[in-house]
KOLRODO-166998 format. One record per atom (N, C-alpha, C): residue number from 0; residue in three letters; x, y negated, z. Coordinates in steps of 0.2 Angstrom, whole numbers, plus 2048, in hexadecimal, padded with zeros to 3 digits. Atoms other than C-alpha are relative to their C-alpha. Layout:
BEGIN
NUM|ALA|X|Y|Z
...
***
This chain:
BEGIN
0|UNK|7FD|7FF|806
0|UNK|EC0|49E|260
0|UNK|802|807|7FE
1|UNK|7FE|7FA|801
1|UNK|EC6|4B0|262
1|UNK|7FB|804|7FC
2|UNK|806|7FA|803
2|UNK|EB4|4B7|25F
2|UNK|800|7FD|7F9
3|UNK|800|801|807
3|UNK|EB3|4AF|24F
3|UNK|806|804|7FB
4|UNK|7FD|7FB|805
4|UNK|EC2|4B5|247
4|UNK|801|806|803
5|UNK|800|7F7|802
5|UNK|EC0|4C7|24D
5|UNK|7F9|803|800
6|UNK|804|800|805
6|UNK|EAF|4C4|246
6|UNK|801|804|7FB
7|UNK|7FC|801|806
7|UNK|EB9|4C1|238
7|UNK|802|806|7FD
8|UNK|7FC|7FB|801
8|UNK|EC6|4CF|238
8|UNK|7FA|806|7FF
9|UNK|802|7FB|801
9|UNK|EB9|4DC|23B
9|UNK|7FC|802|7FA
10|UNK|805|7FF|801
10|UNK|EAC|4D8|230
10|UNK|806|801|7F7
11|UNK|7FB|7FE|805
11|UNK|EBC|4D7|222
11|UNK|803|806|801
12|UNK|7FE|7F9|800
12|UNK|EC1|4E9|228
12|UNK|7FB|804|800
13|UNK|805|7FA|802
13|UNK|EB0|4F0|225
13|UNK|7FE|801|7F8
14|UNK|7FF|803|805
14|UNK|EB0|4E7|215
14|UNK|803|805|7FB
15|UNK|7F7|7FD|804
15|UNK|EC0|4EF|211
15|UNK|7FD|808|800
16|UNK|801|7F8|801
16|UNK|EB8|501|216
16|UNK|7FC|803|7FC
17|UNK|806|7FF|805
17|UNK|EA9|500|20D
17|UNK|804|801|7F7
18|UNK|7FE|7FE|805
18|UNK|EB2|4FD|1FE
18|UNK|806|806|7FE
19|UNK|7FA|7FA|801
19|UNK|EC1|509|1FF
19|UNK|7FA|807|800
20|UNK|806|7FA|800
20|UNK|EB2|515|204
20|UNK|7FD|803|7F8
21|UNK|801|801|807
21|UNK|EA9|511|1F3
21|UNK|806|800|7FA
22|UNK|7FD|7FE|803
22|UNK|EBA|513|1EB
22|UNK|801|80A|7FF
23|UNK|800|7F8|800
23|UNK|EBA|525|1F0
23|UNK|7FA|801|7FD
24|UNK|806|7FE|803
24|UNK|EAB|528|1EC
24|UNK|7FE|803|7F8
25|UNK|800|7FE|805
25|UNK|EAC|526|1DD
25|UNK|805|801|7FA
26|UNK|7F9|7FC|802
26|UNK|EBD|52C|1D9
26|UNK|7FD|808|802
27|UNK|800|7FB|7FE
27|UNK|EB7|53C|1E1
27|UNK|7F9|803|7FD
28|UNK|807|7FF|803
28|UNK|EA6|53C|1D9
28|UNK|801|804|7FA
29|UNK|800|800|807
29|UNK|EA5|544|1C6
29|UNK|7F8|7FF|7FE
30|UNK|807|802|804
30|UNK|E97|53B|1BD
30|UNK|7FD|803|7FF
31|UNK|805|7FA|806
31|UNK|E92|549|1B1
31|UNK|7FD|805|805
32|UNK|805|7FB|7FC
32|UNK|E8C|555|1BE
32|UNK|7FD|7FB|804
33|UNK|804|801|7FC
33|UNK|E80|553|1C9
33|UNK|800|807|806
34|UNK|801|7FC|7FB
34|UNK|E7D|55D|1DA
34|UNK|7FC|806|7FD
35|UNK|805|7FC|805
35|UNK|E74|56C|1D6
35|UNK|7F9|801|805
36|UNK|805|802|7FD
36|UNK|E62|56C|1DB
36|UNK|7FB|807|7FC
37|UNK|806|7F9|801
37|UNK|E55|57C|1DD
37|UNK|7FC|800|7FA
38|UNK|801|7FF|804
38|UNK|E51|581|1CC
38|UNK|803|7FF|7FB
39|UNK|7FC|801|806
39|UNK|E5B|578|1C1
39|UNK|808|803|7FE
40|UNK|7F9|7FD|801
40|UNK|E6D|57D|1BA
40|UNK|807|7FE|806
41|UNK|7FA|803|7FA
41|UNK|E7B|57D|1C7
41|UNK|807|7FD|7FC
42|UNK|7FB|802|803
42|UNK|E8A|573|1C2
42|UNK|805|804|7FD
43|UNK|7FC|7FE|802
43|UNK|E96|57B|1B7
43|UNK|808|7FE|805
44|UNK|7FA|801|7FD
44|UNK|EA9|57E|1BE
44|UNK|806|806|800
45|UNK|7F9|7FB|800
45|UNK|EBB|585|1BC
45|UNK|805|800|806
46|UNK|7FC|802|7FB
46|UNK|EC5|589|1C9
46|UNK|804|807|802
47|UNK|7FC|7FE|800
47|UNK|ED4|591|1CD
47|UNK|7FE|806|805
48|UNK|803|7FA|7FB
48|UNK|ECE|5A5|1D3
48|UNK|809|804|803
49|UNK|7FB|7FD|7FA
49|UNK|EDA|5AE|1E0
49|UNK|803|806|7FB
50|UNK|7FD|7FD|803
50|UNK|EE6|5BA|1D6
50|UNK|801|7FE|7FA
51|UNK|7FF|804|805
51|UNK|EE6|5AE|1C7
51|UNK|7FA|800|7FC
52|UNK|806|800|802
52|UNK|EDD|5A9|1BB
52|UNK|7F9|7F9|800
53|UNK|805|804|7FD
53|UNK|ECE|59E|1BB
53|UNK|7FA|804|800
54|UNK|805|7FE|7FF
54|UNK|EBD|5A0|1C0
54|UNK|7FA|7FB|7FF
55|UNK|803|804|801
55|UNK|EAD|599|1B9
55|UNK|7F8|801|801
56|UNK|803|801|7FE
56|UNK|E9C|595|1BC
56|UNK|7FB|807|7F9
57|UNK|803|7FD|804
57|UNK|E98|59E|1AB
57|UNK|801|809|801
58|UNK|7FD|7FB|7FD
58|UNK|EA2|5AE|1B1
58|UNK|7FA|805|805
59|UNK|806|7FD|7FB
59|UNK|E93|5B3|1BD
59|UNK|7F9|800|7FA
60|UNK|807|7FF|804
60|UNK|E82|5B0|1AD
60|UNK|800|808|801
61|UNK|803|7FA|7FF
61|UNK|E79|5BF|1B0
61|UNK|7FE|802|805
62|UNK|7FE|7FB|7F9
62|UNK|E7B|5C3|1C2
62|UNK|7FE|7FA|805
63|UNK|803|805|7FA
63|UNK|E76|5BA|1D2
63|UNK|806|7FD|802
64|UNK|7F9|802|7FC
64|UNK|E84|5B0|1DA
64|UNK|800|7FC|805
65|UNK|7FF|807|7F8
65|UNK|E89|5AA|1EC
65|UNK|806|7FC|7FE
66|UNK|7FA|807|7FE
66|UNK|E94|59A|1EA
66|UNK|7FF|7FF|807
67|UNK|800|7FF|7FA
67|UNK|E9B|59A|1FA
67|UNK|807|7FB|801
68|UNK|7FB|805|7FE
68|UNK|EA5|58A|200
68|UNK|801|801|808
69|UNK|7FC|7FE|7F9
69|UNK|EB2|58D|20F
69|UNK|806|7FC|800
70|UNK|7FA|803|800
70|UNK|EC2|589|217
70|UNK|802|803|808
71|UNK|7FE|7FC|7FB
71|UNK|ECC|592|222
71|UNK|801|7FB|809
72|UNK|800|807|7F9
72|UNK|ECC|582|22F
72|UNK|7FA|800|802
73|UNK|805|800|7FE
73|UNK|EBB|583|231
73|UNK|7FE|808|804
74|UNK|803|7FB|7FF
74|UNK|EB4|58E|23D
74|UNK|7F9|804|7FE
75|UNK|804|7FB|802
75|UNK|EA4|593|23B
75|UNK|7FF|803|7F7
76|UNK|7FD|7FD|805
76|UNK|EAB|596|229
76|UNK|804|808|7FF
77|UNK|7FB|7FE|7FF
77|UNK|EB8|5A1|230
77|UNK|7F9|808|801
78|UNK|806|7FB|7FE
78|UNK|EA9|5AB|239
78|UNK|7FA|803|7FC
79|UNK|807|7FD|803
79|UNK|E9E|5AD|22C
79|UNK|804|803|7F9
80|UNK|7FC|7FE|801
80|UNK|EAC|5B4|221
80|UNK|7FE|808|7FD
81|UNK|803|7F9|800
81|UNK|EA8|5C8|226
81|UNK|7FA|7FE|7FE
82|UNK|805|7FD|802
82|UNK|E97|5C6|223
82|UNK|7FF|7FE|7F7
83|UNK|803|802|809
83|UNK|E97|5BE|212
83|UNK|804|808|7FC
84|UNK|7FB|7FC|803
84|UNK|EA6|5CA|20C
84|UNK|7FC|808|800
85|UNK|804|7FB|7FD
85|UNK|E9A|5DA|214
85|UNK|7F9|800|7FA
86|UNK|806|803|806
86|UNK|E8C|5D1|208
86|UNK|801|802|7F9
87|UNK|7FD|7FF|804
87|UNK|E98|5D1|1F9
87|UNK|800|808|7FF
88|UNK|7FF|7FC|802
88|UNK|E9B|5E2|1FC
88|UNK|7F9|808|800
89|UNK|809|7FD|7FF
89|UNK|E88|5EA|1FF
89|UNK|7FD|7FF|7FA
90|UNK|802|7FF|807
90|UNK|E84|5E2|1EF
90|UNK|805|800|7FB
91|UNK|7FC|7FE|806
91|UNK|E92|5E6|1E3
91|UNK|7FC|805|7FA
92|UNK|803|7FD|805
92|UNK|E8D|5ED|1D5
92|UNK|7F7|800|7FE
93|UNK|806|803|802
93|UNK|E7C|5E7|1D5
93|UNK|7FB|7FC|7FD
94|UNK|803|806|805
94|UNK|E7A|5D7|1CC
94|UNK|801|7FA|805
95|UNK|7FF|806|7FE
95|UNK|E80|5CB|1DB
95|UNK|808|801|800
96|UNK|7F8|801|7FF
96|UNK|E93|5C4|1DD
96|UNK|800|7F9|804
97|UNK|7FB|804|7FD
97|UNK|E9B|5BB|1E9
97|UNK|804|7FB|7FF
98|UNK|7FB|806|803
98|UNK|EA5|5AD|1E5
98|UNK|802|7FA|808
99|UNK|7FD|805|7FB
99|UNK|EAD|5A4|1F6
99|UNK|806|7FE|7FD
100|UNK|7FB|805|803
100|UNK|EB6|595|1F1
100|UNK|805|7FC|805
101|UNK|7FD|802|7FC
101|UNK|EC4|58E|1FD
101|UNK|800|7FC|800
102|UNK|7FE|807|800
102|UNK|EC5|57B|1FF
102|UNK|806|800|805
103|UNK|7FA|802|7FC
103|UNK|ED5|57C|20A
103|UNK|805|7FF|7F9
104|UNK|7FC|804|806
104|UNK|EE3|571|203
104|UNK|807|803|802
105|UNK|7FB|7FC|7FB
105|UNK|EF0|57E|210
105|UNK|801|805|7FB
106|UNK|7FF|7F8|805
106|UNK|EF6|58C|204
106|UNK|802|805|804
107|UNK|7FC|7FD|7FC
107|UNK|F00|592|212
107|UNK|7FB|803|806
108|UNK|805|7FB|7FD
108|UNK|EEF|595|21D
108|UNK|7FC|804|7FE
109|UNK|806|7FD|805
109|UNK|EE4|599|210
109|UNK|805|805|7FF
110|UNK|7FD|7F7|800
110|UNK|EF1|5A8|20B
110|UNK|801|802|808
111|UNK|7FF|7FA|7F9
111|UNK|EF3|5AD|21F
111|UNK|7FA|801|801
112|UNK|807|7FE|7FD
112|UNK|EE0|5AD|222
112|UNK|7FE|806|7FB
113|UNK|803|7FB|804
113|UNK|EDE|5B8|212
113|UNK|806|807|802
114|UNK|7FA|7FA|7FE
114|UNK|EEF|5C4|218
114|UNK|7FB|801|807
115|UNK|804|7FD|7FA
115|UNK|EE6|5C6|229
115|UNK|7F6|800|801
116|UNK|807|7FF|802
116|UNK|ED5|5C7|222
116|UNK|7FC|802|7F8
117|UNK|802|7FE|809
117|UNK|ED5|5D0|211
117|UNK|7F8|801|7FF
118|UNK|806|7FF|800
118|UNK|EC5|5CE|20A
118|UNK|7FE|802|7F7
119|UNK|801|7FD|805
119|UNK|EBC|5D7|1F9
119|UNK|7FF|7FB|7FB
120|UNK|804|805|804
120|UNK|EB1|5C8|1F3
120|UNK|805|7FD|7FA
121|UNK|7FD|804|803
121|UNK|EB7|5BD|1E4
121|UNK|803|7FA|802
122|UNK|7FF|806|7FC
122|UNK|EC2|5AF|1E9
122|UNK|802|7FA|7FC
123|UNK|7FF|805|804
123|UNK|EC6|59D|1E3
123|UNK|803|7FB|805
124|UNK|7FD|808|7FE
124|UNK|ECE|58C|1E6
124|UNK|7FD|7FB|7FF
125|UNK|803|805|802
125|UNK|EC8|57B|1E8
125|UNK|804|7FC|805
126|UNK|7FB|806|7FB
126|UNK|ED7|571|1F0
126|UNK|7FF|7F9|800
127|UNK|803|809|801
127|UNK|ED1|560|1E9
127|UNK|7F9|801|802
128|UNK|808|7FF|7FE
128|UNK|EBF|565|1ED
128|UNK|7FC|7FD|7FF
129|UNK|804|804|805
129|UNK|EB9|55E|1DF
129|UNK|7FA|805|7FD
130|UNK|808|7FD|801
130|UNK|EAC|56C|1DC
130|UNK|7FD|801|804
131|UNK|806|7FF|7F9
131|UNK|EA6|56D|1EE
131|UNK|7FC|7F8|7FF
132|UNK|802|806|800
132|UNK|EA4|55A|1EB
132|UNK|7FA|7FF|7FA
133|UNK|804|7FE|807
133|UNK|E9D|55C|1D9
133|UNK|7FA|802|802
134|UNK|805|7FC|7FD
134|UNK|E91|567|1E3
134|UNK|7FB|7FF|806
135|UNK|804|804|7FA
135|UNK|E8B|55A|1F1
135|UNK|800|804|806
136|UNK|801|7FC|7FD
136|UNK|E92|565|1FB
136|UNK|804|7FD|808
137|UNK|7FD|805|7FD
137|UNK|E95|55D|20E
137|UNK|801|803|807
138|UNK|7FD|7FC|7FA
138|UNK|E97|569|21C
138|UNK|802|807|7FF
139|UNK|7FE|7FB|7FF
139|UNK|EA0|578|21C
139|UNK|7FE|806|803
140|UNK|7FF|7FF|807
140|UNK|E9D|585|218
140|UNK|7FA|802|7FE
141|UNK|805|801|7FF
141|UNK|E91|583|20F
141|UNK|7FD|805|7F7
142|UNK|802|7F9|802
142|UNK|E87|590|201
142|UNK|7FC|7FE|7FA
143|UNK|803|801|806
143|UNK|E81|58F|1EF
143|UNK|7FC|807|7FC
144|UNK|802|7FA|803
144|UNK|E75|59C|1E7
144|UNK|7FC|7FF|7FA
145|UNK|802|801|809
145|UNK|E73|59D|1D3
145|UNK|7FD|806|7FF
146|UNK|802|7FA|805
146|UNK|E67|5A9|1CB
146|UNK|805|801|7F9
147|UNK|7FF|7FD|805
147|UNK|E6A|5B4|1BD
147|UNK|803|7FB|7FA
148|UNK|7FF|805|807
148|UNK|E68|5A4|1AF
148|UNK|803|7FA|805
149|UNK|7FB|804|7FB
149|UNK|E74|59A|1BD
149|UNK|7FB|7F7|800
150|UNK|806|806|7FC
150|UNK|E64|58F|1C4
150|UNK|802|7FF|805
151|UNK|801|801|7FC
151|UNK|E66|58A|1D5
151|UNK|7FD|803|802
152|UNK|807|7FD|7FB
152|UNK|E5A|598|1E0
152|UNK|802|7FD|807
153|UNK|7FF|800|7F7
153|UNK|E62|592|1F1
153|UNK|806|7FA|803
154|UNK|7FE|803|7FC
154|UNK|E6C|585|1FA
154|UNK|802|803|809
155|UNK|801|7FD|7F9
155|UNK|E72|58B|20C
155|UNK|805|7FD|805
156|UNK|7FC|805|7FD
156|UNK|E7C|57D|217
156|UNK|803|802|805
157|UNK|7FE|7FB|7FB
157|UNK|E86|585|224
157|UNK|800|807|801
158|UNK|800|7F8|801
158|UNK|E8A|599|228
158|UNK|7FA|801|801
159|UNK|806|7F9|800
159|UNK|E7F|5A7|225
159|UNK|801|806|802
160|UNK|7FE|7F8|801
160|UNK|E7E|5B9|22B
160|UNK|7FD|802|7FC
161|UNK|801|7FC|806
161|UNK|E7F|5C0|21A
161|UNK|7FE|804|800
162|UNK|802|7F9|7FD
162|UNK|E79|5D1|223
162|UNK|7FA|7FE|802
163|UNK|806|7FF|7FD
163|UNK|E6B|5CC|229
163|UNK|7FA|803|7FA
164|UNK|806|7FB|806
164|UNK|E59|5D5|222
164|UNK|7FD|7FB|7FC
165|UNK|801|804|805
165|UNK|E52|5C7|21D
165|UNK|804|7FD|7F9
166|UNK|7FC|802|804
166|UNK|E5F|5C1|213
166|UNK|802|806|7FB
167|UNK|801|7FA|805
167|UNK|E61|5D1|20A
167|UNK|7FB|802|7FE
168|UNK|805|800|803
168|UNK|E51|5D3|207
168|UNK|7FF|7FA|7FB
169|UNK|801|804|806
169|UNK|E51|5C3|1FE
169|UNK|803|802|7F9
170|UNK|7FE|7FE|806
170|UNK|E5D|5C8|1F1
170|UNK|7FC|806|7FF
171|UNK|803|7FA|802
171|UNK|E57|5DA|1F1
171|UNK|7FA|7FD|7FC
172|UNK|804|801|804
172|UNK|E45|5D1|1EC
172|UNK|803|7FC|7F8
173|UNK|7FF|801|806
173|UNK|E4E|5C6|1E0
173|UNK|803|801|7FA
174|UNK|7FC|7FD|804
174|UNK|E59|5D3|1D8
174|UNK|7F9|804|7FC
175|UNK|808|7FD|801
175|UNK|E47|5DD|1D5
175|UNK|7FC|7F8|7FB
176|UNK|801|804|805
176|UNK|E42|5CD|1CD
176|UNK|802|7FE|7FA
177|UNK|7FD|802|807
177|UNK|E4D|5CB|1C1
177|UNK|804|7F9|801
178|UNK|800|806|7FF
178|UNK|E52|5B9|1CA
178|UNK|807|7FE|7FC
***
């Protein structure tokens, strides 16, 4: 008799997760966008940039942009940090921009990580992580690349060395192209 009812219970406690699960989801979902997908328009988005102010998706037409999703918790996040920032500042005035966006919900480590690591790049907030999410975005930290008409050229799922030649070279040819 016992296996039956903790048959019971458990198949009632998965029951129970699947739906609470399905209640996130799409609580945390927003219908009207969609992920962004190589070629097409990347999702539009405002969100609260570092020294005030908002920042938007529109903010960048013209110029290439790394969306760049992080969190000071995360290590290989932390580590790829300098080179993105070294990236940021190699192409300044170029036609690319930078854009690392926080998902930490800590305000108190997000400002000590930026006090013991001032960095140039542009910065932003995403404490609900509702535009990491918006953006299908599912492991940290993970990297968004909009051409000039804010298409989609690149997706990058975990760190980069932003320094590497390859990876320079790629901008370099797609600034040259007009991308």
């Amino acid at each position: 008799m016992a296996t039956v009812s903790t048959r019971r219970d458990l198949a009632v406690k998965v029951a129970l997760l699947i739906a609470v699960a399905g209640f996130l989801a799409a609580f945390l979902w927003n219908a009207d966008q969609e992920p962004p997908v190589a070629g097409r328009p990347m999702p539009d988005f405002t969100l609260p940039a570092q020294g005030g102010g908002n920042v938007s998706l529109d903010d960048y037409k013209g110029k290439i942009l790394v969306l760049n999703f992080w969190a000071t918790w995360c290590g290989p996040c932390v580590d790829e940090v300098p080179s993105l920032d070294q990236f940021a500042r190699t192409f300044q005035g170029k036609g690319v921009e930078v854009l690392a966006v926080s998902v930490d919900d800590d305000d108190k480590a997000y400002n000590d990580f930026l006090k013991a690591h001032p960095v140039s790049m542009h910065l932003a907030r995403d404490r609900d992580k509702r535009t990491s999410i918006n953006y299908g975005t599912f492991k940290y930290p993970e990297t968004y690349i909009a051409g000039r008409d804010g298409r989609l050229l690149r997706k990058i799922v975990g760190p980069a060395d932003w320094m590497d030649d390859r990876v320079v070279g790629q901008f370099q040819e797609w600034i040259k192209e007009g991308k």
